[in-house]
N, C-alpha and C positions, 0 to 999 in steps of 0.2 A: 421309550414309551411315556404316554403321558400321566399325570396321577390320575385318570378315569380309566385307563388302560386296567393299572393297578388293580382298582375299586374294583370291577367289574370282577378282576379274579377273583377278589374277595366274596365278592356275594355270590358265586359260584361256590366257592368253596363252604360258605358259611349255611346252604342248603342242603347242605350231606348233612347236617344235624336233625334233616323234619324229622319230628316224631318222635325226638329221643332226649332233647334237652329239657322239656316242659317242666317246669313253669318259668326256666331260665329264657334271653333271648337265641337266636341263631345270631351269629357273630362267625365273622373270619377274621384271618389277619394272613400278611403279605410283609416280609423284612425284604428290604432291595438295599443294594451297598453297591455304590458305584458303575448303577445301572443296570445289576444282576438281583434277579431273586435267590438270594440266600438263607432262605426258610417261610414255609407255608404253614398251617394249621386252621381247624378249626372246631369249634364248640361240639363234643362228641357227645357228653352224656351228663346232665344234671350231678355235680357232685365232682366230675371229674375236671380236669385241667380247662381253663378256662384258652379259646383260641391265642392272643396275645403270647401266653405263657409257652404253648405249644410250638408256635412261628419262630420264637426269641431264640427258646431252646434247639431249635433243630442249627439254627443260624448261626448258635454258638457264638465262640469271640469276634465274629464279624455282624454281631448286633451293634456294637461299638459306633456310634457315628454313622449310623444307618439310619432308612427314613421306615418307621414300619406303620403301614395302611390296614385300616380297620372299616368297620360300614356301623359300629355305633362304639360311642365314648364307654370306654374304660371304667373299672368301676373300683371306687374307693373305700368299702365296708368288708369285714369279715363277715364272711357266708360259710359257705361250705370249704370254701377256698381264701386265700388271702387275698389283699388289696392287688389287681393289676396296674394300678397308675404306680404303686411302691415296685413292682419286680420291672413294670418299662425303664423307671426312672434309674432301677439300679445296674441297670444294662448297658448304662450309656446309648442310648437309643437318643440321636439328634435331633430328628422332628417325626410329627404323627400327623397324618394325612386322615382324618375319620369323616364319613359321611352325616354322622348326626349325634345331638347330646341324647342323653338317655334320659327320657322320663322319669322314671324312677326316682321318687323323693329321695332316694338315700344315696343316690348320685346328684340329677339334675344339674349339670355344668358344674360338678367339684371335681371331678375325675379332669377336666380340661385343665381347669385352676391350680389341681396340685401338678401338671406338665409343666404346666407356665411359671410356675413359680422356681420351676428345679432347673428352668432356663432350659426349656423343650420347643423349642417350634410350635406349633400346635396350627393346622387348617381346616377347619370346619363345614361343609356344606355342600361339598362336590354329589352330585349322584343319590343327595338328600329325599329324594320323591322317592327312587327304586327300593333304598333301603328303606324307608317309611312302609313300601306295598310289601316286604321281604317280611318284615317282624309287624306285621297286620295283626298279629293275634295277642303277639307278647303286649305290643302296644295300648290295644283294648283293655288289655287284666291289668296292667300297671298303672292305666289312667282311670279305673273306672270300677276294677274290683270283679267285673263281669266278664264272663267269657265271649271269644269272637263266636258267631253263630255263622255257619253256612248252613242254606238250605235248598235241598238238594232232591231232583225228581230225573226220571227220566218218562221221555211221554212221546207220543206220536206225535207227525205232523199237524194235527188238527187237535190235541191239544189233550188228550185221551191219555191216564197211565193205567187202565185195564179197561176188558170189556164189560160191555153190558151185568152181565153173567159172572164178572171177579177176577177174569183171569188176566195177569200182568207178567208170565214166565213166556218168553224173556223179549219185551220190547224195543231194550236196547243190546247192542253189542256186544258178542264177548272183549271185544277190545275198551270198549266204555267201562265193563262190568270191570274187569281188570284193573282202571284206570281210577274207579271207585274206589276197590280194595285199597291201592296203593292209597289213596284220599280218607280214605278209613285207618290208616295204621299212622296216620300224620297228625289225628286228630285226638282229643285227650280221651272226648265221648262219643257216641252213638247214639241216639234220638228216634225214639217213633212212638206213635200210640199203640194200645191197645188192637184197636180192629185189625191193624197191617199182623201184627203177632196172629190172630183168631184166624185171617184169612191165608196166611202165608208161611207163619212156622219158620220165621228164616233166622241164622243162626249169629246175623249182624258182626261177622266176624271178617276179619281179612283174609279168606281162607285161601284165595289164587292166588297168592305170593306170601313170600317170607315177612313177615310186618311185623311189629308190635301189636295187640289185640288194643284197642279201645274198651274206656269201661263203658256198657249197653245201661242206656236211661229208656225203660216205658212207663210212657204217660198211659196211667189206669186207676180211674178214681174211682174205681168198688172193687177192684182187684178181681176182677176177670179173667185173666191171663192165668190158665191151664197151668199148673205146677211138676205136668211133662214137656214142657213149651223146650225147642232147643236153646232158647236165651239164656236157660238157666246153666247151662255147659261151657265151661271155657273161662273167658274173665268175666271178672267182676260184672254182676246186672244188680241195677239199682230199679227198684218200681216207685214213682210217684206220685201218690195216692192223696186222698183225703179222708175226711172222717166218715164220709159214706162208706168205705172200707169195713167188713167187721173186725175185731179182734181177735176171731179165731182164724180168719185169712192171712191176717197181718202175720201172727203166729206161723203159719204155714209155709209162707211163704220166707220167712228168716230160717226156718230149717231146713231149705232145699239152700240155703246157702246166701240168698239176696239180700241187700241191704233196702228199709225202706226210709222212706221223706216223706211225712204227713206233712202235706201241704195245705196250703186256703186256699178253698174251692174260688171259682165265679159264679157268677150270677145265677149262672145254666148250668153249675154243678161241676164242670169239669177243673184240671186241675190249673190251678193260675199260673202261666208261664212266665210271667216276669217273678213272683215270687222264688220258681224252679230255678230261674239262673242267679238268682241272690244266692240260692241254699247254695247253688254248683260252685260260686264264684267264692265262698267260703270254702269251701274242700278243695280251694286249688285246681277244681276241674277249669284251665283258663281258655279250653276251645270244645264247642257242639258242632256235629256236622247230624242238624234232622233230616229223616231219610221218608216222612209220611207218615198216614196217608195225606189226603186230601184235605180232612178236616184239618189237623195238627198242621197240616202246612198256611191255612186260612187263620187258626189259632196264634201262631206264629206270625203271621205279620200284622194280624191286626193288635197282637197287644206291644208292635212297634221291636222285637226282641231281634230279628234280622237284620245283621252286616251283612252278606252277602248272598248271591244268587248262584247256582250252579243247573241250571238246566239241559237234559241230553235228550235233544230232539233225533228221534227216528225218522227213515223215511218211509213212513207206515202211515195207514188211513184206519179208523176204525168206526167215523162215523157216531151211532152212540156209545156211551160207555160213562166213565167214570172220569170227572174233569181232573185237572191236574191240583186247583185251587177250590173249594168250597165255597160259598158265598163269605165276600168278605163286605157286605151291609152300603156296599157303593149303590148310588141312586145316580149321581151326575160323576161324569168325565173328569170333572176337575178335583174331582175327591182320590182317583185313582193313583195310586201310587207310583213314583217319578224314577225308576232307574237312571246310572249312573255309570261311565267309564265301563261303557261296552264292551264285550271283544268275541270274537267267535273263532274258532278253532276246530276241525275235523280231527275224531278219533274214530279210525276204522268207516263204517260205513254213515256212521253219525255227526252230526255236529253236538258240540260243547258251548252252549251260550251265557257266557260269566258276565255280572254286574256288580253292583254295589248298591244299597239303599240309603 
């Protein structure tokens, strides 16, 4: 097998960590000795053994002059766990095959430097774009402090996520809906305004499969949101507000359990969402997946806070109704904003339309 053969197991394997390692990366690792894989692992759980340490150890004394392949550089600071570049190098491990250096100031090509210097092989760069699209989220918060945003609708063929009248149960698939949850239990947060809560009551939870719960962010700058709302059950809901808010709301709403974020309004009162992902990216929150409505998703690209698109076209017509995006102030074509690395995908009776901005 070739070393991309390898890698690809690796990032296979470095995937079984979504949702669990946050705010650490997804990492695998692969020890091969003589042609065989002699030990697998990968990054399980924030805290606990880092992949490298897991591979090494299953591989035992035939780490020894083995090549072991990773899909990001090794890291050299005491965290929660000790240095991985100190446990490969004391393993006797002969070369390291890794897909890309780790951003991360407190790494940044030293974790390669101290291989090299222990007279490690070291190849850097094979399969460098996949692992890059793999840790899309860890990458944003460690370059940038912010967390990755996806934004996420599901809508009719003609561009509709409910009718006239309000109703959006259920546009898309149970296999979409499913395929969200599992997208919800992968994600740090949960995102919506206000109105989607007033008209819908829904409990933003991963409730069709076994997940980890996301903590629930609603955008609600006078605190409107009913204090029997189902948000308030389960994990953690965070409301982000503004000083429009009263203080006996505020109050109210901390003894049903929520935490709140007075935040600075805009213009038009509402809550400012680049200052929301500042306060998130302080708390470690380092991924939003917004789920609506229409405004909040219009609020959302225009104050430029979107990495990514997830849209779930139905093959449903509904004519008028409720658009998927609210006005976002475009007058000419050339203002309109420019997706990126398309791809399309059928779940169930739907398609899946993923971008980038």
């Amino acid at each position: 097998m070739r070393d991309e053969d390898y890698l690809r197991r690796v990032l296979t394997l470095a995937k079984k960590g979504a949702g669990m390692v946050s705010p650490n990366p997804l990492v695998g690792a692969v020890v091969v000795k003589d042609g065989r894989v002699v030990g697998e692992g990968f990054h399980r759980k924030a805290g606990e053994f880092h992949a490298e340490v897991s591979a090494i150890q299953k591989a035992g004394s035939r780490s020894e002059g083995a090549t072991l392949y990773l899909n990001l550089e090794p890291c050299v600071h005491f965290g929660r766990t000790p240095p991985c570049a100190d446990f490969i190098i004391s393993k006797g491990i002969k070369r390291v095959v890794c897909s890309m250096e780790d951003p991360n100031p407190l790494v940044s090509g030293n974790g390669f430097s101290k291989l090299r210097q222990a007279g490690i092989e070291v190849d850097v760069g094979k399969l460098e774009k996949e692992a890059s699209r793999l840790n899309e989220i860890y990458l944003r918060y460690v370059t940038t402090g912010l967390p990755f945003v996806i934004l996420k609708w599901a809508q009719t063929l003609d561009g509709r996520i409910a009718t006239r009248t309000g109703e959006s149960k259920w546009i898309s698939s149970e296999s979409s809906r499913r395929y969200v949850h599992r997208l919800r239990s992968h994600m740090d947060a949960v995102l919506v305004g206000v109105e989607t809560v007033l008209r819908d009551d829904p409990r933003l939870s991963p409730y069709l499969i076994k997940g980890r719960p996301p903590v629930k962010i609603v955008m609600d700058s006078k605190l409107r949101i009913p204090l029997h709302a189902r948000v308030f059950q389960g994990a953690r809901l965070i409301l982000a507000t503004t000083t429009s808010a009263s203080k006996d709301r505020i109050e109210d709403a901390k003894a049903q359990g929520a935490g709140v974020w007075l935040l600075p309004s805009t213009k038009d009162g509402l809550v400012d969402m680049i200052e929301l992902m500042k306060e998130a990216g302080r708390r470690q929150i380092t991924s939003i997946l917004i789920e609506g409505g229409s405004r909040v998703a219009a609020s959302a690209l225009k104050a430029g806070i979107v990495n990514k698109l997830m849209i779930f076209i139905a093959p449903k017509l509904l004519g008028d109704g409720t658009p998927a995006v609210s006005d976002l102030g475009i007058k000419q074509i050339m203002q309109a904003p420019v997706l990126k690395e398309i791809s399309i995908r059928r779940c169930g009776t739907d398609l899946i339309y993923t971008a980038y901005l």
